[in-house]
Each structure stands twice: as structure tokens, then as C-alpha cells.
C-alpha positions in Angstrom: 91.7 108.9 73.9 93.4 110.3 76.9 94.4 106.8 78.2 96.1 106.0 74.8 98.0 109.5 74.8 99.0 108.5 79.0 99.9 105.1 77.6 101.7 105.8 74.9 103.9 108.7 77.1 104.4 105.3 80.1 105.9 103.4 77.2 108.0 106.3 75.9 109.6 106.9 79.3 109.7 103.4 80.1 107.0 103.1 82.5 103.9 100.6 83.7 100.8 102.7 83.2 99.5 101.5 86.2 102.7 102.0 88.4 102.9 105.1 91.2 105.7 106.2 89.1 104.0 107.0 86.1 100.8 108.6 88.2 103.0 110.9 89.8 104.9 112.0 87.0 102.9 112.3 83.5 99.2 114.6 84.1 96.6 115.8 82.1 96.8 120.0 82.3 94.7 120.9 84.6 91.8 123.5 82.6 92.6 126.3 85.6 96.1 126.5 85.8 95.3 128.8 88.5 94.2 126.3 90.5 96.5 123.8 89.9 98.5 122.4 92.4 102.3 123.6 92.3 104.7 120.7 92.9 107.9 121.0 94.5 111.0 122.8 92.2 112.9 119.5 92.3 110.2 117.1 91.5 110.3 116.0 88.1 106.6 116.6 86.3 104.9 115.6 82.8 101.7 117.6 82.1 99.8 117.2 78.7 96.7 118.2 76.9 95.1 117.8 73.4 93.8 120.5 71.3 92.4 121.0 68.0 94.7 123.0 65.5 93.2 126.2 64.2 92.0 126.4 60.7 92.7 123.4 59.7 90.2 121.8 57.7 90.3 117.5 58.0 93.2 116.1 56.6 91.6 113.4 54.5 88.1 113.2 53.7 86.3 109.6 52.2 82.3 108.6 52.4 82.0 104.8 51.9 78.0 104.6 50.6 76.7 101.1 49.6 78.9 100.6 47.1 80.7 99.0 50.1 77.7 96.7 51.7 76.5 100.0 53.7 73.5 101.5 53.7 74.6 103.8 56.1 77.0 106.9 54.7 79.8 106.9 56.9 82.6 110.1 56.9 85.9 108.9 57.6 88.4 111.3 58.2 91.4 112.5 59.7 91.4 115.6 62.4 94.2 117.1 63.3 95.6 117.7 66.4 98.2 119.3 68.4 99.8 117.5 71.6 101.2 120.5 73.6 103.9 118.3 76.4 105.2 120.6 79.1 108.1 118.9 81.7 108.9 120.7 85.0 112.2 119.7 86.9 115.8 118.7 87.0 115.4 116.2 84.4 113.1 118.1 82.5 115.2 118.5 79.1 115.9 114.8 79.5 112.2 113.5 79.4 110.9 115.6 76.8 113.6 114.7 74.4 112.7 110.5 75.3 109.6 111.3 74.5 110.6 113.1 71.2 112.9 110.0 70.1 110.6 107.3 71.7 106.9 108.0 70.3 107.7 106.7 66.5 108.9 103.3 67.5 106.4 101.1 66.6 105.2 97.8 67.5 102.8 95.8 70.1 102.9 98.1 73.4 105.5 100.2 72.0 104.1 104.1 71.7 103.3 104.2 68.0 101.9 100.7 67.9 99.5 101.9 71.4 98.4 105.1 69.5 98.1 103.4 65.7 95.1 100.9 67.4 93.5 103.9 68.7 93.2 105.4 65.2 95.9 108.3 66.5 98.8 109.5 64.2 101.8 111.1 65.0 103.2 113.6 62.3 107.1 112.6 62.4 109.9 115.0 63.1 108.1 117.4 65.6 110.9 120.7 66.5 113.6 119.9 69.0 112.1 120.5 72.7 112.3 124.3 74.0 114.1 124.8 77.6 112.7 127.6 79.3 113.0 128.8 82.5 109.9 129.8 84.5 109.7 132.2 87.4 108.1 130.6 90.8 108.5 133.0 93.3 112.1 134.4 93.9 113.7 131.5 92.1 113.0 129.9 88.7 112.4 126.6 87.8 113.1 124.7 84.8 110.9 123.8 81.9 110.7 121.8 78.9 107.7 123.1 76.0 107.9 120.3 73.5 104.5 120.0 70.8 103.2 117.3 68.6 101.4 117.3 65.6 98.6 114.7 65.3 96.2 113.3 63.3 93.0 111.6 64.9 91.1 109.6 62.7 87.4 110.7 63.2 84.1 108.1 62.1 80.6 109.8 61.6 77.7 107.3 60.8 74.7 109.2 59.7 72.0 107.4 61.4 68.9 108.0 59.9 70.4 105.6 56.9 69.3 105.9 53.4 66.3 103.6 54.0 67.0 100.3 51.5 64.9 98.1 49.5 64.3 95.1 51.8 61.9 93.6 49.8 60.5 94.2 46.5 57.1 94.0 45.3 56.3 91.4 42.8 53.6 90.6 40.5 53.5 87.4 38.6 52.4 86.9 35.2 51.9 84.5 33.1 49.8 83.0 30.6 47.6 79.9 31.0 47.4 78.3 27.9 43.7 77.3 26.7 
């Protein structure tokens, strides 16, 4: 799942996932921002992280049983999810907003299309980015806060299965005539 998200934020800003460019500039938060390294005040940063929205029960809930060929109950359903996209630097404002515009187009290695084959749904309209500015040491440095509402779509199998009929027992009977 955290490849698709990095994808999907390459192709909003126009970037080869696999280029330097894209390495340097979008991150996953790091989970000690105490310990994260600081970058330079003019160097243009992307960090992100995924987190579970509080209180929220699944979106959509279906159990497909045999009725469907299964003899397995599977639980799909839809999780949601909030994308939480912070952008550090001059063009800071400028990134967050692409990304805002960008991740609904849809289509084959557009942003929608690369999060749609990962089962992940975007919740349109998301609020307009916040600018904020941030204090690092004597001077402050520029920030962009900009959050996401998603839905995941979650598939349980229960695996113990609900044990079918392979074969029946059969017992012939007939009558012999004398």
C-alpha cells in the first residue's frame, strides 16, 4: 500500500517513481519526528503517512457465502482512512495544491487509475491546503498541511471454511423382480 500511495503522489507531481527526484522529494513520516532528519529551509520536501480515522466504523460492509460458488465467507469492506500530506519549502503551497488537483484524474498510470487497482479510494473535494509557518530555530520555514480522506477496501477470508458436502452417501435401491 505504501508504494501505491508514493506512486500515485510521482504521478501527481509529474514524476518517475524510480527517479532521484522523486526519492528526494516525497517521504514516508518518519514514526520519531524527533529523530528525523531536518532538511535544509530551501529544499523542497513531501512527507506522508496513513492513518486509520477514529470512530469510524467500515464504510460498506457485504459477506459473499456460497450463494456465490464460495464455501469460504469472505467480508468485504471498505476502511477508511486519512492521508495526512505535509510540504516543507519555497514551493511548498505549490506542490500540495498539484497534488490536491492531480490525485482524481483517472486513467492507466494516472493517480486515481494507480490507487483504484490497489483497491484505494480517494473521497473527492478534500479542504484547500493550509500554509503554515513553522519555527526552526531563529527563522521559520514554510509549510503546507493538506489531508485526504480515503477509503481502503479491506478482504477477510475466514479460513477454517464452512466444511462442504464433497460427496454424498448413497444407497441404491431397487427391486428385483421375481
Amino acid at each position: 500500500m505504501n508504494e501505491t500511495i508514493f506512486k500515485a503522489l510521482c504521478a501527481c507531481l509529474g514524476l518517475s517513481p524510480s527517479s532521484e527526484q522523486a526519492l528526494s522529494l516525497i517521504r514516508q513520516a518518519y514514526t520519531e519526528p524527533e529523530n528525523s532528519p531536518q532538511p535544509a529551509r530551501t529544499a523542497d520536501v513531501i512527507y506522508w503517512s496513513l492513518s486509520p480515522e477514529q470512530g469510524n466504523d467500515p464504510a460498506s460492509y457485504n459477506e459473499t457465502a456460497a450463494a456465490s460458488g464460495s464455501h469460504k465467507p469472505t467480508v468485504h469492506r471498505f476502511l477508511a482512512y486519512q492521508l495526512l500530506i505535509v510540504c516543507y519549502g519555497p514551493s511548498c503551497e505549490t506542490n500540495a495544491r498539484k497534488i490536491r488537483a492531480f490525485l482524481y484524474i483517472d486513467g492507466a498510470n494516472l493517480p486515481r487509475g494507480i490507487l483504484r487497482k490497489a483497491g484505494i479510494y480517494p473521497i473527492p473535494d478534500p479542504s484547500a491546503p493550509q500554509l503554515l509557518y513553522e519555527p526552526e530555530g531563529s527563522l521559520w520555514r514554510r509549510r503546507a498541511d493538506l489531508t485526504i480522506s480515503l477509503r481502503i477496501k479491506d478482504t477477510l477470508v475466514y479460513t477454517a471454511g464452512r466444511g462442504a458436502i464433497t460427496t454424498a452417501p448413497a444407497i441404491i435401491l431397487y427391486k428385483t423382480n421375481p
